[in-house]
N, C-alpha and C positions, 0 to 999 in steps of 0.2 A: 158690342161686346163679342169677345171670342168665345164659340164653344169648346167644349171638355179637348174634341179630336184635333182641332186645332193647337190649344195647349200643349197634347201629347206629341203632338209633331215636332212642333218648338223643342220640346224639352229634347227630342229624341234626336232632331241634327243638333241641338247646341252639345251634347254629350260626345256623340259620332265626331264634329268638328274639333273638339278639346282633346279626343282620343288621337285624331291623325297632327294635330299642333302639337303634341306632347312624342309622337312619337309611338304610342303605344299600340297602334294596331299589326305595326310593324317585327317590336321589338321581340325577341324571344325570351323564355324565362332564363334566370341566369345559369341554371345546371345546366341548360341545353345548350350554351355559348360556346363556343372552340375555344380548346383550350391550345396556347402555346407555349412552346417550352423554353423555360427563363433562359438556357442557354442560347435561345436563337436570336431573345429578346437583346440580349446583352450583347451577340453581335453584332445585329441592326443598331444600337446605339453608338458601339464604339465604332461604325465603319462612318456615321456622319461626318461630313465638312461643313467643321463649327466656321472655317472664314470664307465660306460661301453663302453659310446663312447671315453671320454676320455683315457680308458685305449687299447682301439681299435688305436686309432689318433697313440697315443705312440707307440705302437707297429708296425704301419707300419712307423713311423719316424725312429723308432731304426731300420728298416729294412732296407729302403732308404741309410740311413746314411752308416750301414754296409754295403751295396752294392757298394756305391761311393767309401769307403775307400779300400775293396777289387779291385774294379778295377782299380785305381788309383797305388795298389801296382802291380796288375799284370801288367800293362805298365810300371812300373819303373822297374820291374823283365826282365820284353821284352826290353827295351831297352838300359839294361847292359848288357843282354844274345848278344844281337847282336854288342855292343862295343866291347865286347870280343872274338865274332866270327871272326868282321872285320879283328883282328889281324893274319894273316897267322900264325906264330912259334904258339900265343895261343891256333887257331883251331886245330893244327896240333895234340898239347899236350893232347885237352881234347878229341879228338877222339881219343889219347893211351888211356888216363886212361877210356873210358868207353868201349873199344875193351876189354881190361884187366877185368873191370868189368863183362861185358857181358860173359864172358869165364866163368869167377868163376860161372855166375849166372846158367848156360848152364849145368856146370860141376855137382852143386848142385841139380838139379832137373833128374839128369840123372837117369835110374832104370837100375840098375845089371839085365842082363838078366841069 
């Protein structure tokens, strides 16, 4: 069993930790925030370049996408590699043919001394 001081400790970094996850040890009150002025705000909006972000968006969507669809083929690669491992005769066959391989590749890099 844990004693009382021990509990209190617990209690006191799970509070401490929830404070700096939350942001609040940080944060100020809200009258103390900088205030800025809607006309500066409304400049800063209108000077953005919508088809630079747009052409940003796209390019990590095409990215994403590409990502999903790559890994999606590499588990369907993994998971015929190991249907066909399962089979004893099949494994047996593809570790000839890459023993045989491996030879040739062994054989090709070799230097005449």
């Amino acid at each position: 069993m844990s004693t009382f001081q021990e509990e209190v400790t617990k209690a006191v970094e799970a509070s401490v930790l929830k404070q700096i996850r939350e942001g609040g040890v940080v944060s100020l009150p809200y009258e103390q925030r900088l205030k800025i002025d809607g006309a500066l705000l409304r400049e800063a909006y209108a000077n953005i370049d919508r088809d630079a972000i747009r052409g940003r968006i796209t390019q990590i969507i095409e990215e994403r996408i590409g990502d999903l669809i790559w890994n999606a083929l590499a588990t369907e690669l993994t998971n015929d590699v190991k249907q066909i491992l399962s089979n004893k005769e099949l494994r047996e066959e593809v570790r000839g043919v890459l023993r045989e391989q491996i030879r040739k590749a062994a054989d090709a890099v070799k230097v005449a001394p």
